[in-house]
N, C-alpha and C positions, 0 to 999 in steps of 0.2 A: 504494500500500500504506500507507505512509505517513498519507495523506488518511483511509483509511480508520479507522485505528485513531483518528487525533485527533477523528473526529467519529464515534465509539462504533460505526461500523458494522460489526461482529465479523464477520456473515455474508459483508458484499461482501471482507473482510479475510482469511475465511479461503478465500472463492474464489477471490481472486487468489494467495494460496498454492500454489493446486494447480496454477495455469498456470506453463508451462514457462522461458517468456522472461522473468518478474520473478525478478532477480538481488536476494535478501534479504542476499546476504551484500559489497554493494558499501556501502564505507562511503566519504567524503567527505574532504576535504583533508587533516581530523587523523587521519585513521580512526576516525572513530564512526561507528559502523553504528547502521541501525533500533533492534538490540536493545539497543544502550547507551541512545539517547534514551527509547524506550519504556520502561524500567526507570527511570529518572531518572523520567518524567512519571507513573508507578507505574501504568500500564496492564497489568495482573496477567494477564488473560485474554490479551490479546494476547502478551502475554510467551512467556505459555505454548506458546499453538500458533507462536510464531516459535521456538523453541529446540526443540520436537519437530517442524520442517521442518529446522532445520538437522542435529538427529541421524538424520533421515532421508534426508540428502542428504550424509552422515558429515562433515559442517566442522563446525569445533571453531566452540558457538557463545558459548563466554567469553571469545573471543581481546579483545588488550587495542587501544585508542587508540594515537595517537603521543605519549601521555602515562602510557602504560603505564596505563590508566584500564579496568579491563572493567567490562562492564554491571553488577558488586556493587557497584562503588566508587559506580556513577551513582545507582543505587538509595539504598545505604546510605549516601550525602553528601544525599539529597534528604527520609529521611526517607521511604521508600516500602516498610511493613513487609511489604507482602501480595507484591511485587514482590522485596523481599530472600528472603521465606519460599519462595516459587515458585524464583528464581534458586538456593538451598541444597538444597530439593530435587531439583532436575535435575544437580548435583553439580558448581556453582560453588564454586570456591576461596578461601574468606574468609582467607587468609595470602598471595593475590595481592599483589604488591609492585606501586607507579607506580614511577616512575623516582628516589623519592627514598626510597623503601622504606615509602610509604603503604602500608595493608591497608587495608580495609571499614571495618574499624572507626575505626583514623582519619578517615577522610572521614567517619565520624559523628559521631564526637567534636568534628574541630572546627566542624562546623555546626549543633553542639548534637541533633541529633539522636538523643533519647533513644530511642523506642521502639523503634529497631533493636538497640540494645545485646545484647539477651539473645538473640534471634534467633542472631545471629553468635557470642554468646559460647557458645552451647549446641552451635554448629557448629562448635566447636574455633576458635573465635578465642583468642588470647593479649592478655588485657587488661591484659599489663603489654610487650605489645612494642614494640619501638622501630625509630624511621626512620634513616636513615643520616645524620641529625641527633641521632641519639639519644634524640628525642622518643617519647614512648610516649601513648595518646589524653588519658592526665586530665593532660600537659601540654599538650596542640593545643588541651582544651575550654577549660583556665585560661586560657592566653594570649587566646582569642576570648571571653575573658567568658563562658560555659556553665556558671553555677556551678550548676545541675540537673546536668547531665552531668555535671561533676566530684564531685559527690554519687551520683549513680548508680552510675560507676566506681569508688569507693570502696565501694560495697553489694556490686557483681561483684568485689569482690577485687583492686583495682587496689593 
Protein backbone atom coordinates (compact mmCIF):
# COMPACT_ATOMS: atom_id res chain seq x y z
CA UNK A 1 0.00 0.00 0.00
CA UNK A 2 2.46 2.00 1.14
CA UNK A 3 4.74 1.32 -2.33
CA UNK A 4 1.85 2.37 -3.89
CA UNK A 5 1.13 5.64 -2.85
CA UNK A 6 5.12 6.62 -2.84
CA UNK A 7 5.28 5.91 -6.49
CA UNK A 8 1.87 7.80 -7.52
CA UNK A 9 0.11 4.60 -8.22
CA UNK A 10 -3.54 5.90 -6.83
CA UNK A 11 -5.34 3.01 -8.87
CA UNK A 12 -3.05 -0.16 -7.62
CA UNK A 13 -3.45 2.01 -4.03
CA UNK A 14 -6.90 2.25 -4.04
CA UNK A 15 -7.34 -1.42 -5.01
CA UNK A 16 -5.45 -2.74 -2.47
CA UNK A 17 -7.99 -0.69 -0.24
CA UNK A 18 -10.65 -2.72 -1.16
CA UNK A 19 -8.85 -6.00 -0.22
CA UNK A 20 -9.78 -7.50 2.95
CA UNK A 21 -6.29 -8.79 4.58
CA UNK A 22 -4.32 -5.15 4.04
CA UNK A 23 -4.60 -3.87 7.76
CA UNK A 24 -4.25 0.33 6.92
CA UNK A 25 -4.63 0.88 10.29
CA UNK A 26 -1.38 -1.03 11.72
CA UNK A 27 1.11 1.46 12.54
CA UNK A 28 4.82 0.69 13.46
CA UNK A 29 7.15 0.92 16.78
CA UNK A 30 6.16 4.67 17.56
CA UNK A 31 2.70 4.26 16.20
CA UNK A 32 2.73 6.07 12.99
CA UNK A 33 0.45 4.63 10.77
CA UNK A 34 0.35 5.12 6.80
CA UNK A 35 -1.97 8.16 7.31
CA UNK A 36 0.57 10.11 9.51
CA UNK A 37 3.60 9.46 6.85
CA UNK A 38 1.29 10.10 3.80
CA UNK A 39 0.03 13.53 5.39
CA UNK A 40 3.74 14.48 6.23
CA UNK A 41 4.88 13.58 2.50
CA UNK A 42 1.58 15.72 1.47
CA UNK A 43 0.08 12.87 -0.80
CA UNK A 44 -3.60 14.76 -0.75
CA UNK A 45 -5.33 12.11 -2.97
CA UNK A 46 -4.05 9.20 -1.16
CA UNK A 47 -4.82 10.90 2.18
CA UNK A 48 -8.13 11.11 1.02
CA UNK A 49 -9.29 7.79 0.13
CA UNK A 50 -7.03 6.31 3.32
CA UNK A 51 -9.39 8.32 5.94
CA UNK A 52 -12.70 7.57 3.96
CA UNK A 53 -11.55 3.55 4.28
CA UNK A 54 -10.85 4.07 7.71
CA UNK A 55 -14.55 5.93 8.20
CA UNK A 56 -15.74 3.19 6.47
CA UNK A 57 -14.31 0.44 8.52
CA UNK A 58 -15.41 3.07 11.68
CA UNK A 59 -11.54 3.50 13.23
CA UNK A 60 -10.92 6.74 14.31
CA UNK A 61 -8.47 7.77 11.46
CA UNK A 62 -6.65 10.94 13.50
CA UNK A 63 -5.79 8.75 16.27
CA UNK A 64 -2.24 10.02 17.58
CA UNK A 65 1.61 8.43 17.52
CA UNK A 66 3.58 7.50 20.78
CA UNK A 67 4.32 11.16 20.51
CA UNK A 68 0.87 12.05 20.77
CA UNK A 69 1.70 13.39 16.97
CA UNK A 70 -1.71 12.79 14.60
CA UNK A 71 -1.58 12.86 10.94
CA UNK A 72 -2.37 17.24 11.37
CA UNK A 73 0.70 17.65 13.24
CA UNK A 74 2.63 15.41 10.28
CA UNK A 75 1.18 17.48 7.80
CA UNK A 76 1.10 20.99 9.30
CA UNK A 77 5.15 20.55 10.61
CA UNK A 78 5.92 19.53 6.98
CA UNK A 79 4.25 22.39 5.20
CA UNK A 80 1.76 20.14 3.21
CA UNK A 81 -1.22 22.78 2.61
CA UNK A 82 -3.46 20.52 0.37
CA UNK A 83 -2.91 17.55 2.99
CA UNK A 84 -3.65 19.92 6.03
CA UNK A 85 -6.88 21.22 4.00
CA UNK A 86 -8.18 17.45 3.04
CA UNK A 87 -7.06 16.34 7.00
CA UNK A 88 -9.75 19.62 8.37
CA UNK A 89 -12.04 18.78 6.01
CA UNK A 90 -12.70 15.18 7.15
CA UNK A 91 -12.95 16.74 10.70
CA UNK A 92 -9.31 16.41 12.04
CA UNK A 93 -8.68 18.21 15.36
CA UNK A 94 -6.38 21.33 14.81
CA UNK A 95 -6.21 21.99 19.04
CA UNK A 96 -4.99 18.14 19.02
CA UNK A 97 -2.27 18.36 21.83
CA UNK A 98 1.52 15.86 21.56
CA UNK A 99 2.56 15.06 24.80
CA UNK A 100 3.99 18.55 25.44
CA UNK A 101 0.68 20.38 24.55
CA UNK A 102 1.94 20.93 20.69
CA UNK A 103 -1.21 21.60 18.36
CA UNK A 104 -0.92 21.89 14.27
CA UNK A 105 -0.05 24.91 14.46
CA UNK A 106 2.95 24.69 16.54
CA UNK A 107 4.42 22.13 14.45
CA UNK A 108 4.02 24.83 11.85
CA UNK A 109 5.30 27.46 13.52
CA UNK A 110 8.29 26.06 14.54
CA UNK A 111 9.36 24.76 11.08
CA UNK A 112 8.55 27.94 9.75
CA UNK A 113 5.82 26.61 7.97
CA UNK A 114 3.81 29.42 6.67
CA UNK A 115 1.34 28.42 4.31
CA UNK A 116 -0.47 26.27 6.68
CA UNK A 117 -1.16 29.09 9.16
CA UNK A 118 -4.42 30.24 7.87
CA UNK A 119 -5.79 26.98 6.91
CA UNK A 120 -5.78 25.98 10.79
CA UNK A 121 -6.27 29.23 11.99
CA UNK A 122 -9.70 29.44 9.92
CA UNK A 123 -10.39 25.81 11.43
CA UNK A 124 -10.55 27.20 14.96
CA UNK A 125 -6.88 27.03 15.71
CA UNK A 126 -5.84 29.46 18.79
CA UNK A 127 -2.92 31.58 17.43
CA UNK A 128 -2.08 32.62 20.66
CA UNK A 129 -2.20 29.09 22.56
CA UNK A 130 0.36 27.65 24.49
CA UNK A 131 2.24 24.38 25.26
CA UNK A 132 2.61 23.15 28.60
CA UNK A 133 5.98 25.11 28.25
CA UNK A 134 3.83 27.88 27.95
CA UNK A 135 5.13 28.43 24.51
CA UNK A 136 2.56 29.73 22.07
CA UNK A 137 3.73 29.24 17.91
CA UNK A 138 5.39 33.12 17.40
CA UNK A 139 7.50 31.83 20.31
CA UNK A 140 8.43 28.10 18.65
CA UNK A 141 8.90 30.22 15.15
CA UNK A 142 11.27 33.03 17.01
CA UNK A 143 13.25 30.65 18.88
CA UNK A 144 13.98 28.53 15.24
CA UNK A 145 14.70 31.64 13.54
CA UNK A 146 11.11 31.86 11.40
CA UNK A 147 11.13 35.47 11.27
CA UNK A 148 8.37 35.09 8.07
CA UNK A 149 6.36 33.18 10.59
CA UNK A 150 6.64 35.37 13.26
CA UNK A 151 5.54 38.04 10.99
CA UNK A 152 2.75 36.08 9.61
CA UNK A 153 1.57 35.25 13.31
CA UNK A 154 1.46 38.72 14.14
CA UNK A 155 -0.81 39.48 10.78
CA UNK A 156 -3.21 36.31 12.22
CA UNK A 157 -3.49 38.08 15.45
CA UNK A 158 -0.97 36.55 17.43
Amino acid sequence: LEWAAIHDRFSTFKRMLMEEHIDIILPDSYDVTLLHRLAGQGKTKFVAALIKKHLDIKVDPFQADSACLTPLHYAAGRGMVESVNVLIAFGADVSAKDRHGNMPLHSAAVTGSVAVFRPLIRAGADVNAQTRFDWTAIDQASIAHHYNAVDQLLLLGA
